[in-house]
C-alpha positions, -999 to +999 in steps of 0.1 A: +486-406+771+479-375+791+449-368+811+440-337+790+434-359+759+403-355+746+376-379+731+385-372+698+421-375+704+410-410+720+384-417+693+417-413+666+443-432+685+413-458+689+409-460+650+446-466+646+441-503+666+445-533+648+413-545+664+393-513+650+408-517+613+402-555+615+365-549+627+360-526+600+375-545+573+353-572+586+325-550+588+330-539+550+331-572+538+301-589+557+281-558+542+292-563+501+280-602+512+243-587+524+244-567+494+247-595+470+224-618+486+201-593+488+206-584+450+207-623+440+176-629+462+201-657+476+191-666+515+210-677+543+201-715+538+211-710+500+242-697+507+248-724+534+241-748+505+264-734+476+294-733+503+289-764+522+286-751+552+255-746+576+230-720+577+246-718+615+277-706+603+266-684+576+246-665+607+278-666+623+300-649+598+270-622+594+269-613+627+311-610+627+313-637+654+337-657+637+372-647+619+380-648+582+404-662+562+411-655+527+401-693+520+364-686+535+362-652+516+371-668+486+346-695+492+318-666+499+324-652+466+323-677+445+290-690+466+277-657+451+293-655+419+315-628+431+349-619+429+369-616+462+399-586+459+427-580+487+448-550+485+468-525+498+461-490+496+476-458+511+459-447+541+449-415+553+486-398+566+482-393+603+496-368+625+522-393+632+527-405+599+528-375+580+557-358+567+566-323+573+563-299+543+594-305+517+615-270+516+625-254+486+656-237+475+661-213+453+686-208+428+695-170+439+711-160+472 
């Protein structure tokens, strides 16, 4: 990296970290659980309850301070009577993904 880049050039190569995508995908998630406890009127100690877990770690996975597994997310959802989907999905090209423009020939010379 030079020492011209800028913040947003930093800010984008930051964004492209496993640890930033895996923040926000935890982010995401943690946020669709407020949602539907909040929409179910379903506490903290409730949703300890349904999963068999403690209130302590239900705290823990709101706050982000402990790491998912597909298992746990699972468990989440059906604690809340939601389904859990995974997927992959195209992302945004990139400056260093994206490919330059196709060229087109034409029939006549």
């Amino acid at each position: 990296m030079s020492s011209s880049a800028t913040f947003s050039d930093l800010f984008r190569e930051a964004e492209e970290t496993v640890e930033y995508l895996t923040e926000t995908a935890i982010l995401e998630f943690t946020e669709d659980m407020v949602k539907a406890m909040e929409e179910q009127d379903v506490s903290r100690s409730e949703l300890a309850r349904r999963m068999g877990s403690s209130p302590a770690h239900v705290t823990q996975i709101l706050r982000g301070t402990t790491n998912f597994t597909l298992k746990s997310m699972v468990k989440i959802g059906l604690a809340l009577e939601m389904k859990v989907e995974v997927r992959l999905s195209r992302r945004k090209e990139s400056p260093k993904t994206a490919h330059p423009p196709r060229r087109t020939v034409s029939g006549s010379s």
